[in-house]
C-alpha positions, 0 to 999 in steps of 0.5 A: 858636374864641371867646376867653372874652375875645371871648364877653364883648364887647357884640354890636354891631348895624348897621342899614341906614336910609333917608333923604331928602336934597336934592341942590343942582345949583350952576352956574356963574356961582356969583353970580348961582346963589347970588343965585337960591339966596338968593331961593328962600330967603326965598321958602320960608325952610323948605325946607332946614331941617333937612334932609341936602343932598348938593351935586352939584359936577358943573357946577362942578368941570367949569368952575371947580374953583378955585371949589369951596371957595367954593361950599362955604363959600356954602352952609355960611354958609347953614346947608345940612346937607352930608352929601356931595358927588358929580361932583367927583374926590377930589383936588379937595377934599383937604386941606380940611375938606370932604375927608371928606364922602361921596362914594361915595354910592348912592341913586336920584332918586325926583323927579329932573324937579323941578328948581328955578330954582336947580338943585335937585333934589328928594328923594333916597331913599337906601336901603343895602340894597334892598328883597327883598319886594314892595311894595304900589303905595299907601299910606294914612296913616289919621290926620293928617300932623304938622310935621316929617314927611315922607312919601315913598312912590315905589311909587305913589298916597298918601292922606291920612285928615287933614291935612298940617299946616304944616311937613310934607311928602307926596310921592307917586310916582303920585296924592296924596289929602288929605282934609283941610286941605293946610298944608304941601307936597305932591308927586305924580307923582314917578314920571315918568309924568306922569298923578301928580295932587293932590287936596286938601280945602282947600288952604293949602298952602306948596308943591304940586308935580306932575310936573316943576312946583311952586308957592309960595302966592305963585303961585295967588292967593285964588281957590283958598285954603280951597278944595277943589282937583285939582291937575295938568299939562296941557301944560307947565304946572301947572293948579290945578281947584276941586272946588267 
């Protein structure tokens, strides 16, 4: 039975959320892996921002574990988010301040085939109660994609009524269909099955991505900026179509 004590506390409510994290795969050598880090950096100087990282020490732990904490330091120096880290043993962070990040954390890989130079993987959904009802395989966003957004929908295909404004992030687990200005990154196929393919009505984007393949706007040059685009794999490499 409730004390009259009890009955007069406030309920408290405990919501499960999902969210969308990076995971860093560093390797060693650590110099030459943070010198690649750096570069990616200044090449895509938003792609961290503001983003949780979970740092998988597994590579490191494995052949440097006295190396850890220096890892650990490099990428907080670079403003990296750290929520958590995984493939390390409890004891080989104990005693320092990173002793109490995360390490038990549950989730599934949504884009685990992009990885980067630098070993990152991509997008992380990490769900803390699995979904019971079925779930349609497409998604239609009947209006713009602001900055700051991110989009993430495994199931299937994703299409866009408006543009994806610089700063924003959609990422499909089949095909992606933007009818309207691409200005910030976009992913398709991240389900693996590699028929994921990307179309945008003009394309100005920061970063597409297909599959296990990606691209900056440094890398396709003139011929396709403003322009009506597919995007897709063929053979190993990422191939960019005009639609005009």
């Amino acid at each position: 039975m409730l004390t009259r004590e009890a009955l007069a506390l406030p309920r408290l409510r405990v919501r499960g959320r999902s969210f969308v994290a990076l995971v860093v795969a560093p390797e060693p050598p650590l110099t030459q892996w943070l010198a690649a880090l750096d570069a990616q950096m200044r090449e895509i100087p938003t792609f961290f921002l503001d983003r949780p990282v979970v740092a998988d020490l597994s590579a490191v732990a494995a052949e440097a574990p006295d190396d850890l904490a220096i890892l650990l330091e490099g990428l907080e120096a670079r403003d990296f988010r750290l929520v958590g880290v995984e493939g390390a043993e409890e004891g080989l962070l104990a005693g320092t301040r990173w002793g109490r990040l995360a390490s038990r954390l549950q989730g599934r890989e949504i884009f685990e085939t992009l990885r980067q130079p630098v070993g990152v993987s991509a997008p992380v959904d990490r769900e803390l109660e699995p979904p019971i009802e079925p779930r349609c395989n497409s998604l239609l966003l009947d209006g713009p994609v602001r900055s700051g957004q991110s989009i993430v929908f495994a199931q299937g295909d994703v299409t866009v009524i408006g543009a994806v404004a610089s700063g924003a992030e959609v990422i499909a687990g089949g095909s992606l269909h933007i009818y309207g200005p691409l200005r910030g990154r976009a992913f398709a196929g991240m389900n693996g099955s590699g028929a994921g393919r990307l179309f945008c009505r003009r394309m100005e984007a920061e970063m597409v991505g297909v599959d296990s393949l990606y691209r900056t706007a440094d890398h396709w040059g003139a011929d396709f900026h403003g322009r009506p685009v597919q995007i897709h794999c063929d053979r190993g490499a990422l191939r960019l179509t005009a639609l005009d």
